[in-house]
C-alpha positions as CSV (number, residue, x, y, z in Angstrom):
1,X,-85.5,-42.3,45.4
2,X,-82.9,-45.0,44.7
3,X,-82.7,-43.5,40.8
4,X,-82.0,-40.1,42.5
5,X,-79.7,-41.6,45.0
6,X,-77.3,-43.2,41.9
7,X,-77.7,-40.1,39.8
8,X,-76.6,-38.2,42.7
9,X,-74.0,-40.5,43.3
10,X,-72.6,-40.1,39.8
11,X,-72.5,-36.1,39.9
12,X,-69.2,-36.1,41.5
13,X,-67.7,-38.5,39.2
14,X,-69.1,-37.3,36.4
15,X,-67.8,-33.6,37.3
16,X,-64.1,-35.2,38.4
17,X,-64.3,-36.7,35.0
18,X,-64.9,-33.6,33.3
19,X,-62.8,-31.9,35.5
20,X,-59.5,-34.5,34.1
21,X,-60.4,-34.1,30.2
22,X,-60.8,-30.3,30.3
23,X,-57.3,-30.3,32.5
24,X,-56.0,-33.1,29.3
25,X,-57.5,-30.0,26.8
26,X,-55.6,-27.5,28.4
27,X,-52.4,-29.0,28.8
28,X,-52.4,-30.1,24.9
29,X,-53.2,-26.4,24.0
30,X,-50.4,-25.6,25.8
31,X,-47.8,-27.9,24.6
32,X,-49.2,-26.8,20.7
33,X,-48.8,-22.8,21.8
34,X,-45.7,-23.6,23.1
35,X,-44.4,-25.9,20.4
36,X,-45.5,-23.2,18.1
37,X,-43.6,-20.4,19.7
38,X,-40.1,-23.1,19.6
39,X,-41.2,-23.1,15.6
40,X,-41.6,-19.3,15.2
41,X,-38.5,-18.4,17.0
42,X,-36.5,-20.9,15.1
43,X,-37.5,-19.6,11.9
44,X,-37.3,-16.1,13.4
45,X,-33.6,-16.9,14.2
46,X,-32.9,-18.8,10.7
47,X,-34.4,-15.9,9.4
48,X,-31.8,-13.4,11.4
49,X,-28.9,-15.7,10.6
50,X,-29.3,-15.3,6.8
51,X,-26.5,-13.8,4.9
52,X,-26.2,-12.6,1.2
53,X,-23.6,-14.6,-1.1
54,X,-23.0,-11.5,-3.3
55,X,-19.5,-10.3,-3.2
56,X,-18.5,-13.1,-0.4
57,X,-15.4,-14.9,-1.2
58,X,-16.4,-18.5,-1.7
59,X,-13.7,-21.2,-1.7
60,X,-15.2,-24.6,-3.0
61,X,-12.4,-27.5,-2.7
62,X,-13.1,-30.3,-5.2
63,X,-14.9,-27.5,-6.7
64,X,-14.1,-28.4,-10.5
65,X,-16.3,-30.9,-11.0
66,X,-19.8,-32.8,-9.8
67,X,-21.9,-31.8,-7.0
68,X,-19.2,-29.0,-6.2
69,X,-19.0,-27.6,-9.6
70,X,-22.9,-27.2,-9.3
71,X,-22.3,-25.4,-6.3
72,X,-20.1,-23.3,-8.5
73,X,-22.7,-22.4,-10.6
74,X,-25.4,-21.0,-7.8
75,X,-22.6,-19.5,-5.9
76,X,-21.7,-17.4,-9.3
77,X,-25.6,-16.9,-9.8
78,X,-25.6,-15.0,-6.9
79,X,-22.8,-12.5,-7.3
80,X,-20.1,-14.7,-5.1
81,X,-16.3,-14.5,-6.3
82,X,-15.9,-18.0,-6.6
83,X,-12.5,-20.0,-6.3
84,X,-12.0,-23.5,-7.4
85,X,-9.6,-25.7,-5.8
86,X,-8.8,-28.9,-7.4
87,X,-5.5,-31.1,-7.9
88,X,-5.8,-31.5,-11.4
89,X,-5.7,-28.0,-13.3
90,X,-6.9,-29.3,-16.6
91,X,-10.1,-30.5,-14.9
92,X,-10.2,-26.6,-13.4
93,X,-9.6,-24.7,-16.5
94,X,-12.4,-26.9,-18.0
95,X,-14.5,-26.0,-14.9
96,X,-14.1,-22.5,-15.4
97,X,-14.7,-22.5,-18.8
98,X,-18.0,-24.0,-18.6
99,X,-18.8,-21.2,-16.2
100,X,-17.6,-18.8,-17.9
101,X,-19.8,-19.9,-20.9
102,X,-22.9,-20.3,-19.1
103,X,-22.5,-16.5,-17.6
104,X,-20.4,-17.1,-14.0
105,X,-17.2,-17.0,-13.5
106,X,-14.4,-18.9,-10.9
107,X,-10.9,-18.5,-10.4
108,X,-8.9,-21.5,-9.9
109,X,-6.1,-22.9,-8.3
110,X,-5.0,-26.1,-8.4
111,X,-4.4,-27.7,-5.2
112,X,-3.8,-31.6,-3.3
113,X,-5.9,-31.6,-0.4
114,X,-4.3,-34.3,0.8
115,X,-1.2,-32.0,1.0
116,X,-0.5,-29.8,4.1
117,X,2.1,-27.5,2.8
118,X,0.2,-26.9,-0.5
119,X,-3.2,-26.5,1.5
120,X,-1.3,-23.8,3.8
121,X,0.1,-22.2,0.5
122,X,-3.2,-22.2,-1.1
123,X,-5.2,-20.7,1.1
124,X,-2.9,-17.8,2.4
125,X,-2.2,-16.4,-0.9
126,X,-5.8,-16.9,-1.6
127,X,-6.5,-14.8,1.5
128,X,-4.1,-12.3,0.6
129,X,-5.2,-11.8,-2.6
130,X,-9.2,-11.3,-1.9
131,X,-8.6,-9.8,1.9
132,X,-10.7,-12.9,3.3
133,X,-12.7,-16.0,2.9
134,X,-16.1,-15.9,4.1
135,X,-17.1,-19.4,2.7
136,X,-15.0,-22.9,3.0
137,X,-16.7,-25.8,1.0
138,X,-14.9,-28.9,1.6
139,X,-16.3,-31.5,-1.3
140,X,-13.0,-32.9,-2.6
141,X,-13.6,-36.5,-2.4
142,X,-13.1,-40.1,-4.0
143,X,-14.8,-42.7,-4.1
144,X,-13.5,-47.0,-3.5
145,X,-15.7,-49.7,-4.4
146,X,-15.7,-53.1,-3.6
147,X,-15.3,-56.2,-0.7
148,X,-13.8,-55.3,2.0
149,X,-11.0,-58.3,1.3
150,X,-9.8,-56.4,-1.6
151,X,-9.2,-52.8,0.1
152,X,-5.4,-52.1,1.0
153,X,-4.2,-49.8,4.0
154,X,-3.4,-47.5,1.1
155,X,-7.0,-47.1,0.5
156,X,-7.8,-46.3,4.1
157,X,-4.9,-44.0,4.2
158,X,-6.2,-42.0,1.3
159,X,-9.5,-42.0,2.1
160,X,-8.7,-40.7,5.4
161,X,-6.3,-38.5,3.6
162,X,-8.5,-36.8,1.4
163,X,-12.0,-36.8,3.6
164,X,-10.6,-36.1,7.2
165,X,-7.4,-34.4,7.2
166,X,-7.8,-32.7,3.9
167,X,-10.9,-30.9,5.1
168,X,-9.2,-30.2,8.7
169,X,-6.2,-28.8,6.8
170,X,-8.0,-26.3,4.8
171,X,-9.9,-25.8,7.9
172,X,-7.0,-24.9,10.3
173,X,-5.4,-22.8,7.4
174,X,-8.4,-20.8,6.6
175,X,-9.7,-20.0,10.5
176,X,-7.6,-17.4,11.4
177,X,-8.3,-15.1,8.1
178,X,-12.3,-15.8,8.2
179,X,-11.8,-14.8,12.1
180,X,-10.7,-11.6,11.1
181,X,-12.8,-10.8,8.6
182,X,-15.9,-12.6,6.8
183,X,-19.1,-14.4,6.7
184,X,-18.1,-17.3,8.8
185,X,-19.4,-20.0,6.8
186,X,-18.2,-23.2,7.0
187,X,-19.6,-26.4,4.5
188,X,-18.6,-29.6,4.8
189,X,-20.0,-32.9,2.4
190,X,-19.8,-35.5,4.6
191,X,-22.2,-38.4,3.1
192,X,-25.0,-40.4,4.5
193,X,-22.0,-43.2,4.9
194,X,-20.4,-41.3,7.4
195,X,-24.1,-42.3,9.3
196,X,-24.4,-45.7,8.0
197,X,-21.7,-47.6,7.5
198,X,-22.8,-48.6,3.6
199,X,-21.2,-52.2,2.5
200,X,-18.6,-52.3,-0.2
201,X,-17.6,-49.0,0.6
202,X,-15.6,-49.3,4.0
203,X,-12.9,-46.7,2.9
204,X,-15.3,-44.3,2.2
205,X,-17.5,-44.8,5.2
206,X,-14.7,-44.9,7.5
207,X,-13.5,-41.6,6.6
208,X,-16.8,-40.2,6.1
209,X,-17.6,-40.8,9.9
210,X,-14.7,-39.2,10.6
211,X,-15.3,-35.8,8.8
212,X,-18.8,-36.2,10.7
213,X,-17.2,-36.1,14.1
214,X,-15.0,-33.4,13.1
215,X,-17.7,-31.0,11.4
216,X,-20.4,-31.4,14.4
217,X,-17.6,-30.4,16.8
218,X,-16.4,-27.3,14.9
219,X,-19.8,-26.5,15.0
220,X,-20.3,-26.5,18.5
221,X,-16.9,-25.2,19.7
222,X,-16.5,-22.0,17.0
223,X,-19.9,-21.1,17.5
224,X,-19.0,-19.0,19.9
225,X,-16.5,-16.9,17.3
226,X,-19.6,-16.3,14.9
227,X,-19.1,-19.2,12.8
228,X,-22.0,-21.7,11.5
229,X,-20.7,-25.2,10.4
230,X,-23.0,-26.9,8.2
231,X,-22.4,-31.0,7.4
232,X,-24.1,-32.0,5.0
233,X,-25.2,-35.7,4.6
234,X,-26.4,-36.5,1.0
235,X,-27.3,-39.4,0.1
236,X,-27.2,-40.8,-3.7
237,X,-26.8,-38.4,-5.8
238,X,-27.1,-38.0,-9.8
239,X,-23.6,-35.9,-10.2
240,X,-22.1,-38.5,-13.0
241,X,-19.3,-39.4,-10.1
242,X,-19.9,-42.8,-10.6
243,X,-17.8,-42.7,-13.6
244,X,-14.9,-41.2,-11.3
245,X,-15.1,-43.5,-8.8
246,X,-12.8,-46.9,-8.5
247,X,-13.8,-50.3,-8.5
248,X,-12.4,-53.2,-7.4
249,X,-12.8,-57.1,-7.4
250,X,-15.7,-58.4,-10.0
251,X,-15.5,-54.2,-11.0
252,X,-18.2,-54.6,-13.6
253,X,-20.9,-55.7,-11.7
254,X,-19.8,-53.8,-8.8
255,X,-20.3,-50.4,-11.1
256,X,-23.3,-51.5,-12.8
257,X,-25.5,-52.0,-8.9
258,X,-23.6,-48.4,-7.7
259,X,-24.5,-46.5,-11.4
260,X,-28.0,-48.2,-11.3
261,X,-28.7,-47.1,-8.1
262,X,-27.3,-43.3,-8.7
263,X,-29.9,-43.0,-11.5
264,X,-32.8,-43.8,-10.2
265,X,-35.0,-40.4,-8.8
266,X,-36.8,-42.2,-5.9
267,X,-33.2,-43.0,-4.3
268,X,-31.3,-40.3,-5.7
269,X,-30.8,-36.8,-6.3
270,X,-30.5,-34.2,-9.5
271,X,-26.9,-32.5,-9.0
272,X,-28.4,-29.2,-8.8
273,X,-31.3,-29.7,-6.7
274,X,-29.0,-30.6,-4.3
275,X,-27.0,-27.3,-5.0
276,X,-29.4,-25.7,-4.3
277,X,-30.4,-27.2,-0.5
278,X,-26.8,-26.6,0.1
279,X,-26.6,-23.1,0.1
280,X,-29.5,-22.2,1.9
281,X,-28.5,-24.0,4.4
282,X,-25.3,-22.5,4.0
283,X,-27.1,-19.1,4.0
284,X,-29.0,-19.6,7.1
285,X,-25.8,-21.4,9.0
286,X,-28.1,-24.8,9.6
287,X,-26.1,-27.1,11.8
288,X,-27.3,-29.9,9.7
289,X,-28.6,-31.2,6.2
290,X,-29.7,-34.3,4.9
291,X,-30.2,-35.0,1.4
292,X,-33.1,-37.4,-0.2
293,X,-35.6,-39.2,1.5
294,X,-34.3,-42.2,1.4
295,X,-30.6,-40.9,3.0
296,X,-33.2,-39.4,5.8
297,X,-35.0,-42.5,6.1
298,X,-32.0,-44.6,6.5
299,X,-30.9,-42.0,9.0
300,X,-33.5,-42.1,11.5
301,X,-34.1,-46.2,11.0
302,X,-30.4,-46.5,12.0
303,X,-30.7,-44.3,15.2
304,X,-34.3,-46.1,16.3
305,X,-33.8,-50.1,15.4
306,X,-30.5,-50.1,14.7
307,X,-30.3,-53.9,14.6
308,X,-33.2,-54.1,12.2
309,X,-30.7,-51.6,10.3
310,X,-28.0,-54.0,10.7
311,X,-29.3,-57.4,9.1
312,X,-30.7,-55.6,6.5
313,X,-27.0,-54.3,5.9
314,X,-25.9,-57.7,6.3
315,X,-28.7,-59.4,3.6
316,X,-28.1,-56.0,1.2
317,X,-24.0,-57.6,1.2
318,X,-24.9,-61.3,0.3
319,X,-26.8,-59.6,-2.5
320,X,-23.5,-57.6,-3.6
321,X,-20.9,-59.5,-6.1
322,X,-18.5,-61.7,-4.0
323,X,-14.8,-61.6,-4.0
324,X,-12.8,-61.7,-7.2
325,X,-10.5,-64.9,-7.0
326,X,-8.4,-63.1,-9.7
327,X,-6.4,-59.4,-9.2
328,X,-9.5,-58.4,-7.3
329,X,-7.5,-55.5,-5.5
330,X,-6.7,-54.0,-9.2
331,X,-8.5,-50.6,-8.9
332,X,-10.4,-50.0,-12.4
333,X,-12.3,-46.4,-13.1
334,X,-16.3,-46.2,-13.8
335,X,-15.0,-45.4,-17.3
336,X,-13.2,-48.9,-18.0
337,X,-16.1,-51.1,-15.9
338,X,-18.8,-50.3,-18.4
339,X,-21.0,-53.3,-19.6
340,X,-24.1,-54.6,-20.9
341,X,-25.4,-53.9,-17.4
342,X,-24.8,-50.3,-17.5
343,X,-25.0,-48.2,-18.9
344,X,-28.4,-48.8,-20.1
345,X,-31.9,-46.5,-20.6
346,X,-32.2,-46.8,-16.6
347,X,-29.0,-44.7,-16.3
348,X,-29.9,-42.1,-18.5
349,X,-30.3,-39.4,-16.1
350,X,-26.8,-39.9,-14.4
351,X,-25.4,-40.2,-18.0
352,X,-26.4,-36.5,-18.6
353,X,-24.7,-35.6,-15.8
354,X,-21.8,-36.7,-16.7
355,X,-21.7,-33.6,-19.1
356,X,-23.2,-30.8,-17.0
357,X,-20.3,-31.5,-14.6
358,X,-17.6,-32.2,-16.1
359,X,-16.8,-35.8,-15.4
360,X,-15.2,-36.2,-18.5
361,X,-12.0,-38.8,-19.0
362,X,-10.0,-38.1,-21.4
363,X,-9.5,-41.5,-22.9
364,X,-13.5,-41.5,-23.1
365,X,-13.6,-38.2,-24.7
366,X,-14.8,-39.7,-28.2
367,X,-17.5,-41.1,-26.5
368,X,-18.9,-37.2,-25.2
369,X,-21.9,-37.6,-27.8
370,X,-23.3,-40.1,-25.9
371,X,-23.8,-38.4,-22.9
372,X,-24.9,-34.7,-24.1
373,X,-26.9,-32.7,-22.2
374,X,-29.3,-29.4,-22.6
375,X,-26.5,-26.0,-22.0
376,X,-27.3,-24.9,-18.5
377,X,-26.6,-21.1,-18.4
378,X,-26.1,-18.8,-15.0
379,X,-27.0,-15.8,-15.4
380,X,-27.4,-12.7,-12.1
381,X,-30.2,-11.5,-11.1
């Protein structure tokens, strides 16, 4: 009796017990179904959203070289008329001719973004010319390397100039012809430094934050007008920019840790590859994009222990070369900080980039052997 009292006694336990885990079962087959309806009707949307490139007016500024002029390239692929907009028009007409031999074609137009006037100029005789614009890359963008001590207002002031109101120049100048007519596509390369503020590269972070804020609110506030704004975070990337960028203070070993670091495929990213993420996020209108896994990783550490992010910022610095005691604010290019250090076999990959997109100087032109590549060619279809 007493065993059929306590089994007795445990029925109703037992059966509240069953009761709560087949209540538990239900309620996570719910939040699946309905987690997987959120995932089929955003790819049912991104599908919708998709546009064709071929015949679209694409404007790429800073298109003439590196990660834009690989943009070039797809862009062509796909049937787009292409326009180049650069400052320097040597650098263009070699940009186009490298299309133009691997099967695209770009017209260019040489351009300062830093410019108002000639950005207002630019763009409305582009717009009269084609009818519209239905893509605006902004990629124009340079590049300051160095301690902090040894960077000048004038380096802020152009960073801002070329990165923030370069990009909301073209952006303001462009609106009211892709609102009459277009795609209503909208790329901007913001960086993963305008998430996490990278050290010996204030300039360039500062400004890159700014672009940030700017593209995330165009997003949100012309969406309403039909337009998608894409930023686009990349991390490290192998374009053969390094080369173009300035260094300052102890600028040799400051380029040899930045070029190192650009070359190697677990932190960075092939040009083209990158290209290629770009514009399909372009062609779906994704809000956002963020290049590499390590840019992604960053990301998300920065946003969840931010202070863990922080020291490790702080112990990456102390690892960086220290403050020259002597002209350390002299600006040098990649080209005239070369070294033992680096170039080297570690490099090679970023070397070769250096000829797939044009980031040739001229007083380095002798040296163009050293840093072939394999012809890329574009071709439609």
């Amino acid at each position: 009796m007493e065993v059929d009292g306590m089994e007795m006694m445990r029925t109703p336990g037992s059966s509240q017990e069953s009761a709560v885990k087949g209540t538990s079962r239900m309620a996570l087959a719910l939040a699946l179904a309905g987690a997987s309806c959120v995932l089929l009707a955003r790819f049912a949307l991104r599908k919708q959203r998709a546009i064709s490139f071929t015949d679209k007016v694409v404007v790429i500024v800073g298109g003439s070289r590196g990660l834009g002029l690989a943009m070039a390239r797809l862009f062509a692929t796909e049937g787009a008329r292409v326009v180049l907009v650069a400052r320097d028009g040597a650098e263009l007409e070699r940009a186009a001719d490298a299309l133009r031999a691997h099967g695209g074609a770009a017209a260019v137009r040489a351009c300062d973004v830093r410019n108002r006037q000639q950005v207002n100029s630019t763009i409305s005789r582009l717009a009269d010319e084609y009818g519209t614009i239905d893509v605006l890359v902004n990629d124009a963008g340079i590049i300051e390397v160095g301690p902090f001590e040894h960077m000048t207002l004038a380096d802020f002031e152009d960073a801002m100039a070329t990165h923030f109101w370069g990009p909301l120049s073209t952006i303001r100048a462009a609106l009211p012809y892709m609102r009459r007519r277009g795609a209503k596509r909208i790329v901007n390369i913001v960086s993963i430094g305008g998430k996490v503020a990278v050290p010996h590269l204030m300039p360039y972070c500062a400004s890159k934050f700014a672009l940030a804020g700017l593209s995330q609110g165009l997003q949100a506030e012309l969406a309403s007008d039909g337009f998608a704004v894409t930023s686009v975070f990349p991390g490290l990337m192998r374009t053969g920019s390094t080369y173009q960028a300035k260094f300052k203070g102890q600028h040799r070993r400051e380029f040899a840790w930045f070029h190192t670091a650009s070359a190697i495929p677990v932190l960075s990213m092939d040009a083209d590859r990158a290209a290629e993420r770009i514009l399909d996020a372009c062609r779906h209108g994704d809000s956002q994009l963020v290049l590499t896994s390590a840019a992604r990783a960053l990301a998300k550490a920065a946003a969840l222990v931010p202070g863990v992010v922080a020291t490790s910022l702080s112990i990456a610095n102390r690892l960086l070369p220290g403050a020259s005691a002597k002209n350390g604010r002299a600006a040098h290019s990649g080209w005239q900080s070369t070294s033992r250090l680096a170039p080297s076999p570690v490099t090679r990959l970023s070397d070769r980039a250096v000829a797939t997109n044009n980031q040739w100087q001229s007083p380095q032109s002798d040296r163009r052997a050293d840093f072939a590549a394999p012809p890329r060619r574009v071709s439609k279809g």
